[in-house]
C-alpha positions as CSV (number, residue, x, y, z in Angstrom):
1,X,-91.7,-4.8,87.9
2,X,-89.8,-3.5,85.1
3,X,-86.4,-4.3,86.4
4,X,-87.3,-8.2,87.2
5,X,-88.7,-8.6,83.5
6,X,-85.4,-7.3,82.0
7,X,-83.3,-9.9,84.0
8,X,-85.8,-12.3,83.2
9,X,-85.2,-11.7,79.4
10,X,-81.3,-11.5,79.7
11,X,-81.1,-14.9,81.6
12,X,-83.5,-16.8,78.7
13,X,-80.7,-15.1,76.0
14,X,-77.8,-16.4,78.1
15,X,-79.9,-20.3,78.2
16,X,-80.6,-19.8,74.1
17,X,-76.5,-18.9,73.4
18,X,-75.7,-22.2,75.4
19,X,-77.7,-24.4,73.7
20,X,-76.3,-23.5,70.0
21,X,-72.9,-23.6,71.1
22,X,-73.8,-27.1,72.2
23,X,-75.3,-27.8,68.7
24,X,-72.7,-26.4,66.6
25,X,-70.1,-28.6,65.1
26,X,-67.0,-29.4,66.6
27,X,-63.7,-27.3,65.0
28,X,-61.7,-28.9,62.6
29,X,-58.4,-30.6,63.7
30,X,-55.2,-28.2,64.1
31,X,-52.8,-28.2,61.3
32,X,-50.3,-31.3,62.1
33,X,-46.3,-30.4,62.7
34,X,-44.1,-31.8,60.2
35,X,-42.8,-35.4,60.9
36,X,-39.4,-36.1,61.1
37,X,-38.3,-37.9,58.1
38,X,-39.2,-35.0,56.3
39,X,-37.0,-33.1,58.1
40,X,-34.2,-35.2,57.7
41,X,-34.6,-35.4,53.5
42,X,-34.1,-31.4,53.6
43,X,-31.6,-31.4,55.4
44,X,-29.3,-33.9,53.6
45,X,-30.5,-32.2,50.2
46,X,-28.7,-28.9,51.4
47,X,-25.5,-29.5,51.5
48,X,-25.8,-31.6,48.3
49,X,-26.5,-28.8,46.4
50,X,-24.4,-26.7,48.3
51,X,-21.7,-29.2,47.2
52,X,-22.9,-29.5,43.4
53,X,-22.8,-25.2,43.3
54,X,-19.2,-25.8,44.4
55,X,-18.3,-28.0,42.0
56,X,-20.2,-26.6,39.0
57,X,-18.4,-23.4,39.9
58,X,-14.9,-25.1,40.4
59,X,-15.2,-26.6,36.8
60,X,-16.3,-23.7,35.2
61,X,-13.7,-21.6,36.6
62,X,-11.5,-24.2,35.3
63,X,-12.8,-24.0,31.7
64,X,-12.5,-20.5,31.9
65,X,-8.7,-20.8,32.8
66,X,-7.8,-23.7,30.6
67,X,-9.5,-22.0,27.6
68,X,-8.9,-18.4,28.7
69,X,-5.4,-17.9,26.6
70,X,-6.9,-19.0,23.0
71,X,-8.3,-16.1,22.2
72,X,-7.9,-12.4,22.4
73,X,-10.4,-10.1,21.3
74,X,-10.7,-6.2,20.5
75,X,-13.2,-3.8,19.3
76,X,-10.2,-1.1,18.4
77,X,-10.0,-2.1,14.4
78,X,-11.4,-0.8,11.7
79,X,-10.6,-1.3,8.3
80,X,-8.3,0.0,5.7
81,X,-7.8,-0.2,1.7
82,X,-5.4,1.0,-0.5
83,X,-5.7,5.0,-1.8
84,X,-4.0,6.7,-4.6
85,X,-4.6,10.2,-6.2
86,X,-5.2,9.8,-9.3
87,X,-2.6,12.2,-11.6
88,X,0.0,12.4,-14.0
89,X,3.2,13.4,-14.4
90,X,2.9,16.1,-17.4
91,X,1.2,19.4,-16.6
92,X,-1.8,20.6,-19.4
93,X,-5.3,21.6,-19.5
94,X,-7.9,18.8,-18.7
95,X,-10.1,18.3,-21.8
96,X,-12.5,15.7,-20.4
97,X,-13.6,13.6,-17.2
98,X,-15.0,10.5,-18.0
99,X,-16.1,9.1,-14.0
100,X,-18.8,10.6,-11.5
101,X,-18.3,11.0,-8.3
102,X,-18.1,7.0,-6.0
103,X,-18.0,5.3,-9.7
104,X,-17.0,2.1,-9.6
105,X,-13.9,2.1,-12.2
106,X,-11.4,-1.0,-13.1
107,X,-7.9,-1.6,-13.5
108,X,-6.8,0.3,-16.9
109,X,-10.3,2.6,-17.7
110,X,-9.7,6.0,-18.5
111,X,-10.5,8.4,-15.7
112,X,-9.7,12.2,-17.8
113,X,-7.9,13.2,-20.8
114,X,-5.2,16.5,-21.1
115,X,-5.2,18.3,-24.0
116,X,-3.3,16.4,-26.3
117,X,-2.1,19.1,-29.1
118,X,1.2,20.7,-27.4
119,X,2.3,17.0,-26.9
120,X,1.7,15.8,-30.2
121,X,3.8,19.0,-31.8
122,X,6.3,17.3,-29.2
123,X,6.5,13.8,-30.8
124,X,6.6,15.2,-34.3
125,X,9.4,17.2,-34.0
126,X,11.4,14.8,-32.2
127,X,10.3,12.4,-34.8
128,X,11.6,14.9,-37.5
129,X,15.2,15.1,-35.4
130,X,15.7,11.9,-35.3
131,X,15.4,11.5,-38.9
132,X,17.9,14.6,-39.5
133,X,19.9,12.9,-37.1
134,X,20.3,9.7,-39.4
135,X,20.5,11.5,-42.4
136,X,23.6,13.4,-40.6
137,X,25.0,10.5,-39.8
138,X,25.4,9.0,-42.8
139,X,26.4,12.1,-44.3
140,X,29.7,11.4,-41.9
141,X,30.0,8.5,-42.9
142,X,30.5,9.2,-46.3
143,X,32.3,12.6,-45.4
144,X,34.7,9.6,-43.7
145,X,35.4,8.0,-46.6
146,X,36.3,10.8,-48.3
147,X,38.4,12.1,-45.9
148,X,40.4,8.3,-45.9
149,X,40.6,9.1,-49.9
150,X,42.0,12.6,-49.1
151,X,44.4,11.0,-46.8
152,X,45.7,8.6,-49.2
153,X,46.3,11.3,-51.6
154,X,48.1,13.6,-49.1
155,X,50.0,10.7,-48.3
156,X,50.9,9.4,-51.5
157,X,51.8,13.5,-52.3
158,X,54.2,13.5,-49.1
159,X,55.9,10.5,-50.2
160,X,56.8,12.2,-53.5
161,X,57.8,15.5,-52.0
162,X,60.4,13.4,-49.7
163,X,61.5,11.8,-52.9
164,X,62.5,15.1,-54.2
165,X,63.6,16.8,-51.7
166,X,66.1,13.8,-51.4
167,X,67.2,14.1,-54.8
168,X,67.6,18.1,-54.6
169,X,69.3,17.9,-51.9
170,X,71.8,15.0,-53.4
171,X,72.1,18.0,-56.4
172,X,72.9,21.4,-54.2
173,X,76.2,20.0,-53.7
174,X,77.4,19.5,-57.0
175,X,75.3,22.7,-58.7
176,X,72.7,20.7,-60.0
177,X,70.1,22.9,-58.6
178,X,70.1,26.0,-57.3
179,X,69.7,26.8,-53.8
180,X,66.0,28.4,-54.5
181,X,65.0,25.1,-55.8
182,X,66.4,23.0,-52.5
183,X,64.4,25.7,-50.5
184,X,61.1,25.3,-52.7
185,X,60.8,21.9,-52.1
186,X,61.7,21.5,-48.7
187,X,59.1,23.8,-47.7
188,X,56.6,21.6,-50.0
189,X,57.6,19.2,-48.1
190,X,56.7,20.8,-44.5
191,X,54.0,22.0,-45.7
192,X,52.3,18.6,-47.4
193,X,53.3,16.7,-44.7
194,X,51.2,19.0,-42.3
195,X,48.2,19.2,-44.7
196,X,48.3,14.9,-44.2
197,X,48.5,15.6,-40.7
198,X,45.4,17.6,-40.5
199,X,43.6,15.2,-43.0
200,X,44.4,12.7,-40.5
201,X,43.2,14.7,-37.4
202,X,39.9,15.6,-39.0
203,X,39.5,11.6,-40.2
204,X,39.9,11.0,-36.5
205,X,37.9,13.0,-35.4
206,X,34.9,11.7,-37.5
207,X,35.9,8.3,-36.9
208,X,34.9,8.8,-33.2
209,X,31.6,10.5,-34.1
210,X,30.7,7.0,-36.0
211,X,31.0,5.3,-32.9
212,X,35.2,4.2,-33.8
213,X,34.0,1.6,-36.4
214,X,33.1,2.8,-39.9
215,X,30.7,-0.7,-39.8
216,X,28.4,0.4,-37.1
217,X,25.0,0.4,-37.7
218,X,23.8,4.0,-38.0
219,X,21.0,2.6,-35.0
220,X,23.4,1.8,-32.6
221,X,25.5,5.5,-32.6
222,X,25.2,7.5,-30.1
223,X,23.8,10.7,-31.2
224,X,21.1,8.5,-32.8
225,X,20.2,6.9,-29.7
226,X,20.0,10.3,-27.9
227,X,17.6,11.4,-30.7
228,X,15.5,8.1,-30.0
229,X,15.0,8.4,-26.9
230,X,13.8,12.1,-27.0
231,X,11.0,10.2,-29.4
232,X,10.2,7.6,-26.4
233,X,10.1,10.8,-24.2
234,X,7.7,12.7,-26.3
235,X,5.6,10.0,-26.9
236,X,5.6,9.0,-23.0
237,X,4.3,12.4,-22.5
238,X,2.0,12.2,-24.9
239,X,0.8,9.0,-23.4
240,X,0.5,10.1,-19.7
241,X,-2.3,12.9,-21.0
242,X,-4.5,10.1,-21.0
243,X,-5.0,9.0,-16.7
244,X,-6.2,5.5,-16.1
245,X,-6.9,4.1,-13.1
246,X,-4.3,1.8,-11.3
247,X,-6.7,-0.9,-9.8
248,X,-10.0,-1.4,-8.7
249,X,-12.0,0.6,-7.0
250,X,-14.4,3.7,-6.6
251,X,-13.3,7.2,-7.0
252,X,-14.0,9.8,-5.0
253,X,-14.0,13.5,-4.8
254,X,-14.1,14.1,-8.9
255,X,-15.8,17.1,-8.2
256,X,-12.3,18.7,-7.6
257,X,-11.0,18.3,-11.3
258,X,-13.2,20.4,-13.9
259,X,-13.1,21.0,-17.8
260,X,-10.9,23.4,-19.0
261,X,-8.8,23.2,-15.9
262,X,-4.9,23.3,-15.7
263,X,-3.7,20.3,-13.8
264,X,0.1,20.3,-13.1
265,X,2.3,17.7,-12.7
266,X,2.4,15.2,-9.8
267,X,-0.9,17.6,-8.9
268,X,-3.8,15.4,-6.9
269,X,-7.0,14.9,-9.3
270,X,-9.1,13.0,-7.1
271,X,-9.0,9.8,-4.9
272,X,-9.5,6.2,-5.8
273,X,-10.1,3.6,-3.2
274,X,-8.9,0.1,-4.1
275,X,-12.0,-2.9,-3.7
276,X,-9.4,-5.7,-3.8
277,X,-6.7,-4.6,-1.7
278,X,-8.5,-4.4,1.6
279,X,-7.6,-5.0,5.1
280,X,-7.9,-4.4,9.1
281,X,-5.9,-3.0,11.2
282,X,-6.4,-4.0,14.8
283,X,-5.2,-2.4,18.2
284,X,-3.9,-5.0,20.6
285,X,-3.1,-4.1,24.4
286,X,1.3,-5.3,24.4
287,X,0.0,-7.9,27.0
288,X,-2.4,-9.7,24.6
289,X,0.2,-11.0,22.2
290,X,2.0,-13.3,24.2
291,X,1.3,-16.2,22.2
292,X,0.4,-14.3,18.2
293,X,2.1,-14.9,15.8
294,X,1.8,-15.0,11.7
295,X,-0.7,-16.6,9.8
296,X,-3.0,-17.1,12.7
297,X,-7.1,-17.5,11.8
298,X,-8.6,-14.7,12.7
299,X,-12.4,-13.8,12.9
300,X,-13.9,-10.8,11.7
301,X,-17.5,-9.3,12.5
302,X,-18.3,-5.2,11.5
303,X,-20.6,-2.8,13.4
304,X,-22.3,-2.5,9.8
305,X,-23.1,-6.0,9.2
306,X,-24.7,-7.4,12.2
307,X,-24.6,-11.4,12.2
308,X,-22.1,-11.7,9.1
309,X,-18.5,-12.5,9.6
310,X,-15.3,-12.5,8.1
311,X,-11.9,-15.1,8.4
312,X,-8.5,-13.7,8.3
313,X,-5.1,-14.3,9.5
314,X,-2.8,-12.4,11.0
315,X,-0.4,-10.6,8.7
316,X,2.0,-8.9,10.3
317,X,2.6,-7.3,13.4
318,X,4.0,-3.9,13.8
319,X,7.7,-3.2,15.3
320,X,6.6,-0.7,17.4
321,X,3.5,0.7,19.6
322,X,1.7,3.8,17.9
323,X,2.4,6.5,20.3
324,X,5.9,5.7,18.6
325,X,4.8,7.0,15.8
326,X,3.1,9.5,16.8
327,X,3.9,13.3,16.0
328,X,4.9,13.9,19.9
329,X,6.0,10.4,21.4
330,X,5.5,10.1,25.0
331,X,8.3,11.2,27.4
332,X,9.0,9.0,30.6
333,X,11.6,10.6,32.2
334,X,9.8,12.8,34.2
335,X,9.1,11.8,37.9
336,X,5.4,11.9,37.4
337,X,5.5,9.1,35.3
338,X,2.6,6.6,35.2
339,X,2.3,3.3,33.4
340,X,0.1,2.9,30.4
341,X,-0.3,-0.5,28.3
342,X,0.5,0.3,24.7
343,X,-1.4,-0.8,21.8
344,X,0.6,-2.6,19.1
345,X,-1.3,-2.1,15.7
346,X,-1.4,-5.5,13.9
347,X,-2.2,-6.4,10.4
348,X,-4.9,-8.8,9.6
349,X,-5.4,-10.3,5.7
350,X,-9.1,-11.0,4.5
351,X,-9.3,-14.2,3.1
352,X,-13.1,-15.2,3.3
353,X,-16.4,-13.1,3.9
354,X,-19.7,-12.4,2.5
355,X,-19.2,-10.9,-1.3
356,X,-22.4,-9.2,-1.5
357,X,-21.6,-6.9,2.0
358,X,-18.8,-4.3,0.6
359,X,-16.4,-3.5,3.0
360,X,-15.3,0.5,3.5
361,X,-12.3,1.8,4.7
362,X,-12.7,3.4,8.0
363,X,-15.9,0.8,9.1
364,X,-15.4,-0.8,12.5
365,X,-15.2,-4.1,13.1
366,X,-14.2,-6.2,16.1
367,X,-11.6,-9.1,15.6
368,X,-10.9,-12.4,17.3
369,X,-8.1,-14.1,17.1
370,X,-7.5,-18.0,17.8
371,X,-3.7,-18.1,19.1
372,X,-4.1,-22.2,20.0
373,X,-2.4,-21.6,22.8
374,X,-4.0,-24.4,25.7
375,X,-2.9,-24.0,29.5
376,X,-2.8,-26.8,31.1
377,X,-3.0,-27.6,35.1
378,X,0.9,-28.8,35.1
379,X,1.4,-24.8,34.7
380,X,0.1,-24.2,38.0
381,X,3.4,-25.7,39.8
C-alpha cells in the first residue's frame, strides 16, 4: 500500500516538471559569428600598420643618422679658474691681514702688510748715497779742472826747462857754465817733464770717471745711476711689503698667514681664486673630434644648477691625450697590450650664462658641442 502511493507521488512530480518547462520562456538567441566584411577590414588594417611601424621607424633611424654627427656630448668636465698664492718677493714679519677667509677681494685691494721699518732704513740710506754720490761727483769735476790748470802749469814749466837746458847746453862748450849747472838742469828737465806726465795721467783718469766729457750732466754718470737705482730698489722693496691682490676673486685659506709671523720671500700666504677668468675643461673620447674645431658654440649645463645653462665656444684643443701627461705614461710595447680610446682634454671659453649662479672651480658640468657637421645620404655610396 505504501509502495503504490510513493510511485503515485513520484509520477504527479514528474507530470508538474513537464508542464513548467513547457511554460517557461524560450532561451535567448546564440551569440551571432562575425560576418565577413568585418573580417576583411582587420585584416587589411594589419599590414597597414605593420607598413606605417616600418616606415616611422625607417625615418627615424634616418634622422638619427643624418643628425647623429652635429653633436657630441660628455659629462667628463668640470670647471677651472685661475689660482695664484698670494706673496711677495721680500721676506719680513707680517704686521696685519686685512681679508677673512672666502672674502671676495678686487683687482688692487690690500690683502696684508710686512713690517715696514727695516725697509724704510733701506730707502733712506740709499737716498742719503745717492746724494753723497752727486756731491762726489762734482767734487771731480772740479778736482778736473784743477788738475787741467795743474797741467797747464807743468806744461808751460817743461817748456821753460827745455829752453834752458838748450841754452846750457849751447854754453858747456865754450865755459859759459859749468858742468854742475848743465847737469842741474837737465835733471829739472826729466824730472818736470815726468811730474806733467803724471798730471796728465791723473787728468785722465778723472776724465773717465766723468763719463769722458767734462759737460755731462752729473744725472747721466755712471756711478750716479748705480746709486739711483739702489733708491728704485729700496723703494721697490719697500713697496712689495704691502700684498695686493692681482685680480678678482675670493681668497682662501687666510687662516695659514697670522700676525706677527715671518713670511719669506716667494713664501705661499694664501690662495686667491680668480671670478673673471673662468673656464671648462672637457674630456672628449679621440673619436669624437672628427669634425671640432675652434670657435665652435658650445652648451654648458652644471650638476649644481639644474635647468640653467651656459654658451661657450671651443677654445682650444690640447696637443696631446692626458695619460701623456701623466706622471707614468702608458707603455704599449708589451704583448699584452689592449686598446683604450684616449681622452683629449679641450678648452672651452664662457661667453654667456646666468650672472646670479657663481660658477666654482672644480663643479661638474656636462657640455655639448654643435660641430655643424650634416651627413648626408650621398655618403652612403
Amino acid at each position: 500500500m505504501n509502495q503504490i502511493s510513493t510511485r503515485d507521488r513520484t509520477t504527479a512530480d514528474a507530470g508538474e516538471a513537464r508542464k513548467a518547462e513547457a511554460s517557461a520562456p524560450p532561451p535567448p538567441p546564440a551569440q551571432s559569428t562575425p560576418t565577413k566584411p568585418a573580417r576583411r577590414k582587420r585584416s587589411v588594417l594589419r599590414p597597414i600598420l605593420m607598413l606605417g611601424g616600418i616606415a616611422v621607424v625607417i625615418v627615424g633611424s634616418g634622422y638619427v643618422w643624418l643628425t647623429g654627427g652635429q653633436y657630441i656630448s660628455t659629462d667628463d668636465a668640470y670647471v677651472q679658474a685661475a689660482e695664484v698664492n698670494a706673496t711677495t718677493d721680500v721676506s719680513g714679519i707680517v704686521s696685519r691681514v686685512l681679508v677673512h677667509e672666502g672674502e671676495h677681494v678686487t683687482t688692487g685691494q690690500v690683502l696684508f702688510h710686512l713690517g715696514e721699518h727695516h725697509f724704510q732704513i733701506m730707502v733712506d740710506g740709499a737716498k742719503a748715497k745717492l746724494a753723497q754720490t752727486a756731491e762726489t761727483l762734482n767734487a771731480s769735476k772740479e778736482d778736473y779742472q784743477r788738475m787741467l790748470k795743474d797741467v797747464d802749469t807743468a806744461s808751460a814749466q817743461v817748456a821753460q826747462d827745455q829752453a834752458d837746458f838748450g841754452r846750457y847746453a849751447s854754453l858747456i862748450h865754450s865755459g859759459g857754465v859749468t858742468r854742475a849747472e848743465y847737469d842741474d838742469a837737465h835733471f829739472k828737465l826729466m824730472a818736470d817733464q815726468s811730474r806733467l806726465e803724471s798730471l796728465q795721467e791723473q787728468a785722465k783718469t778723472q776724465l773717465a770717471k766723468l763719463g769722458g766729457d767734462i759737460t755731462t750732466p752729473v744725472e747721466q754718470l755712471p756711478d750716479y745711476l748705480s746709486a739711483q737705482a739702489d733708491v728704485a730698489e729700496a723703494e721697490r722693496q719697500l713697496d712689495h711689503t704691502i700684498v695686493r691682490a692681482p685680480f678678482n676673486g675670493i681668497v682662501t685659506n687666510v687662516e695659514n698667514l697670522q700676525r706677527g709671523q715671518y713670511l719669506t720671500a716667494a713664501a705661499s700666504a694664501f690662495g686667491i681664486v680668480s671670478t673673471d677668468d673662468v673656464w671648462v675643461t672637457a674630456q672628449f673620447k679621440e673619436t669624437q673630434l672628427t669634425n671640432v674645431r675652434p670657435n665652435q658654440a658650445v652648451t654648458i649645463t652644471v650638476d649644481s644648477y639644474p635647468g640653467a645653462k651656459w654658451t661657450g665656444i671651443v677654445d682650444s684643443i690640447s696637443p696631446a691625450s692626458g695619460s701623456q701627461f701623466s706622471l707614468l705614461p702608458a707603455e704599449n710595447s708589451s704583448g699584452n697590450w689592449v686598446k683604450v680610446v684616449q681622452r683629449i682634454p679641450m678648452r672651452v671659453k664662457i661667453t654667456g650664462g646666468p650672472k646670479d649662479l657663481p660658477l666654482r672651480a672644480g663643479m661638474s658640468v656636462e657640455v655639448s658641442v654643435d660641430t655643424g657637421h650634416k651627413r648626408h645620404f650621398s655618403d652612403l655610396w
